[in-house]
LUMKE-109698 format. One record per atom (N, C-alpha, C): chain; residue in one letter; atom name; x negated, z, y negated. Coordinates in nm, 3 decimals. Atoms other than C-alpha are relative to their C-alpha. Layout:
N
ATOM;A;A;CA;X;Z;Y
...
***
This chain:
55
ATOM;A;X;N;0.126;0.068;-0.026
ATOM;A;X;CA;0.230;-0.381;2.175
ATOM;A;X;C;-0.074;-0.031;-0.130
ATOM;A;X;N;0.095;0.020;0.112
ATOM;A;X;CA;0.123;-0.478;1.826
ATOM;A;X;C;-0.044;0.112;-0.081
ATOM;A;X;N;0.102;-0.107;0.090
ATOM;A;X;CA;0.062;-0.121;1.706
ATOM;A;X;C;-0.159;-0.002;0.019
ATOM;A;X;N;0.151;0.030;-0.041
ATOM;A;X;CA;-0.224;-0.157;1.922
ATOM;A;X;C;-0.112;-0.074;-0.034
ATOM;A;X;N;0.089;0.045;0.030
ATOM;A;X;CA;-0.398;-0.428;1.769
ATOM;A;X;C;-0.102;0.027;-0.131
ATOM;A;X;N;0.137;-0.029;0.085
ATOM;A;X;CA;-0.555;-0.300;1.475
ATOM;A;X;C;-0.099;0.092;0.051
ATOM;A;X;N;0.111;-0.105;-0.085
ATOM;A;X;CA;-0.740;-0.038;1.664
ATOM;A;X;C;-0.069;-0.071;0.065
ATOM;A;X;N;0.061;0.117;-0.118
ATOM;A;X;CA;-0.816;-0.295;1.950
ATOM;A;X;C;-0.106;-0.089;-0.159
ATOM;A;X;N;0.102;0.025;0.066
ATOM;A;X;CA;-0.980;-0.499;1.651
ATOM;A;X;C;-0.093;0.071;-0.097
ATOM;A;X;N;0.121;-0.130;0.041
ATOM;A;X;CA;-1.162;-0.197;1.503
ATOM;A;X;C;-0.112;0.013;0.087
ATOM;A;X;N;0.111;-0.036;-0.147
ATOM;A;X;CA;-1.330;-0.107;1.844
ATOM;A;X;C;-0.061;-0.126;-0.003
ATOM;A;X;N;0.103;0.117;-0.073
ATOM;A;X;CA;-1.429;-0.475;1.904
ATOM;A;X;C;-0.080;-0.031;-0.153
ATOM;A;X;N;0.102;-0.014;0.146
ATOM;A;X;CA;-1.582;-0.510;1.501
ATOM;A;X;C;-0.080;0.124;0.017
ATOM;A;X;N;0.085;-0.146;0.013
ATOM;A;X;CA;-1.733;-0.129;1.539
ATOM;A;X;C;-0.127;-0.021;0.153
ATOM;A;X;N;0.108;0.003;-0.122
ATOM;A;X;CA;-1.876;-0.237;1.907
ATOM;A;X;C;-0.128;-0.079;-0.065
ATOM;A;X;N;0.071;0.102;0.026
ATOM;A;X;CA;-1.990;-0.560;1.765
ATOM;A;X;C;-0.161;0.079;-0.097
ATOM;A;X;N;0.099;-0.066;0.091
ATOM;A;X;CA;-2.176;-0.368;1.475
ATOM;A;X;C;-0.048;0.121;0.070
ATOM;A;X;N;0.101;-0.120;-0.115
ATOM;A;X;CA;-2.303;-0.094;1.733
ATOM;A;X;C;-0.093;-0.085;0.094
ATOM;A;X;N;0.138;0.034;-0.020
ATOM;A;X;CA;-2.513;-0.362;1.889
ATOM;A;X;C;-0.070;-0.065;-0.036
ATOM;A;X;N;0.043;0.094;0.102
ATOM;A;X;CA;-2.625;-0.582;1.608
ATOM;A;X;C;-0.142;0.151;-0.066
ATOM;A;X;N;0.074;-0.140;0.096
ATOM;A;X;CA;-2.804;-0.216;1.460
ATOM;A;X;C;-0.053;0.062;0.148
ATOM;A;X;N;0.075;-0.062;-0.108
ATOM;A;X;CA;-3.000;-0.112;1.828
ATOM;A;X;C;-0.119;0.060;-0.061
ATOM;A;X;N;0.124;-0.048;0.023
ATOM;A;X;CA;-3.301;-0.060;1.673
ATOM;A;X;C;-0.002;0.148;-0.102
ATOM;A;X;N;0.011;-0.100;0.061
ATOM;A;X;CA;-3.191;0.214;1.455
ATOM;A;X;C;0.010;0.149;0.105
ATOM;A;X;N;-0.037;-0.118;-0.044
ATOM;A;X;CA;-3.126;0.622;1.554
ATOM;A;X;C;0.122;0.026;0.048
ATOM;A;X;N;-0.082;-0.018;-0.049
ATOM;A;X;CA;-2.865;0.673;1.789
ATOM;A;X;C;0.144;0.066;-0.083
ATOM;A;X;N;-0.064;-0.040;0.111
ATOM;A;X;CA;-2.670;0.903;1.555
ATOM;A;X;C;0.027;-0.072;-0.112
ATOM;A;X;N;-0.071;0.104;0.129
ATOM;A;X;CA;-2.654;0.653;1.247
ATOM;A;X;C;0.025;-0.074;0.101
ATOM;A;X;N;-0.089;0.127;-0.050
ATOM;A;X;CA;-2.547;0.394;1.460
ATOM;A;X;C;0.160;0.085;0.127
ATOM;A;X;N;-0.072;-0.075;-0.031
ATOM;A;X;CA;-2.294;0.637;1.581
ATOM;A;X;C;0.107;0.021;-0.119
ATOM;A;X;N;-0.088;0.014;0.134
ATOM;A;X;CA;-2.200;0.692;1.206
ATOM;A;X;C;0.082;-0.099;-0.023
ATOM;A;X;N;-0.003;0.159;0.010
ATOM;A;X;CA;-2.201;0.323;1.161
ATOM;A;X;C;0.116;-0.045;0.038
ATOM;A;X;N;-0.042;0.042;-0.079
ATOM;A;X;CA;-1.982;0.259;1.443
ATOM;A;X;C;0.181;0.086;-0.044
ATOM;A;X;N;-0.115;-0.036;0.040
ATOM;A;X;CA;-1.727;0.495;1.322
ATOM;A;X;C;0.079;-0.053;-0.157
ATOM;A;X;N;0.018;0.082;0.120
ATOM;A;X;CA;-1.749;0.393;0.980
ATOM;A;X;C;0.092;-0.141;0.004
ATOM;A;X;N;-0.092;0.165;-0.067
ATOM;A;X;CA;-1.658;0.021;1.106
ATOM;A;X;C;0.117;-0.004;0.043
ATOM;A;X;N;-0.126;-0.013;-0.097
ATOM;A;X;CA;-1.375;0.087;1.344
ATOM;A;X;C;0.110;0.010;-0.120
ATOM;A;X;N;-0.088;-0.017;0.099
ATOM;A;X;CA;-1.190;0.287;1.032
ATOM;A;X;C;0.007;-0.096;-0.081
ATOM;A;X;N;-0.039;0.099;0.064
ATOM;A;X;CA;-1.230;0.037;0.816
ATOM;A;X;C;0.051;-0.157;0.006
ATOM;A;X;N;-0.052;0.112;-0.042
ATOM;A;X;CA;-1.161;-0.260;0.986
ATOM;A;X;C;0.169;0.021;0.093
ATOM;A;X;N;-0.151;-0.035;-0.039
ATOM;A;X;CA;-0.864;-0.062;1.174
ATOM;A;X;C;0.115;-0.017;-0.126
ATOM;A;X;N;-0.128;0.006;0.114
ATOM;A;X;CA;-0.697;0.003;0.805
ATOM;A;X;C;-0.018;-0.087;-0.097
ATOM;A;X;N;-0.040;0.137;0.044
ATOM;A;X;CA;-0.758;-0.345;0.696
ATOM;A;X;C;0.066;-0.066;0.051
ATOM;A;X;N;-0.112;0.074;-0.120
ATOM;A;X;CA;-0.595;-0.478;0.995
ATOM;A;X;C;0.155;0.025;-0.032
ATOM;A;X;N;-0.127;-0.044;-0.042
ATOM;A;X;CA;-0.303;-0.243;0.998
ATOM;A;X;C;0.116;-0.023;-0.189
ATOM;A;X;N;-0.101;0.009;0.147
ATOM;A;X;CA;-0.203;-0.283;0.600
ATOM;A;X;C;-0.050;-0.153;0.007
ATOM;A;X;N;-0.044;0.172;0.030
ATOM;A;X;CA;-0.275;-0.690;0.653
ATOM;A;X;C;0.148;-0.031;0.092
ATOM;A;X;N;-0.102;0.064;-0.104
ATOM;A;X;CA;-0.023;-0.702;0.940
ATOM;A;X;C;0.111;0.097;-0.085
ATOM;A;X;N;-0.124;-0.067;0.052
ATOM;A;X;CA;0.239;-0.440;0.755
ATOM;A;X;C;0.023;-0.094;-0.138
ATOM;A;X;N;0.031;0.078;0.136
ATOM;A;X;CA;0.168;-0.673;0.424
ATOM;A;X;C;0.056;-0.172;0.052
ATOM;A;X;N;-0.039;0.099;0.014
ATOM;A;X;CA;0.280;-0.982;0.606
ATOM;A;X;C;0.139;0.058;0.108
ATOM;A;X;N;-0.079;-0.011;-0.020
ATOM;A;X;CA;0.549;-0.801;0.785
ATOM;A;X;C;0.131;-0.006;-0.098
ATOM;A;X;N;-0.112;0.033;0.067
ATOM;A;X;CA;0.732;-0.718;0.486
ATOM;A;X;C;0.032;-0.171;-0.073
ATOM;A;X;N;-0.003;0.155;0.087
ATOM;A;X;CA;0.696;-1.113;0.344
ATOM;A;X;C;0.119;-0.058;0.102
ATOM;A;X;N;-0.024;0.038;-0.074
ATOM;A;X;CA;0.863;-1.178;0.649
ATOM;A;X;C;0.226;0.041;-0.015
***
């Protein structure tokens, strides 16, 4: 179950920032949205492996 959550909080940061940016071109906010997800997925997943090993 916890592999799942960095993705799960990617999608909900990448949604969030997919409708904060409406007014732009479907396609960049397409970019955008991917953009977000990855980076908030592999901040998530090396904070939670980063307090696994402390553990």
């Amino acid at each position: 179950m916890l592999r799942y959550i960095p993705g799960l909080i990617g999608a909900i940061g990448a949604m969030i920032a997919f409708r904060l940016l409406g007014a732009l071109d479907f396609s960049l906010r397409l970019v955008i949205f991917i953009a977000v997800y990855i980076v908030v997925t592999v901040a998530v997943d090396r904070a939670m492996m980063r307090y696994g090993k402390q553990r």
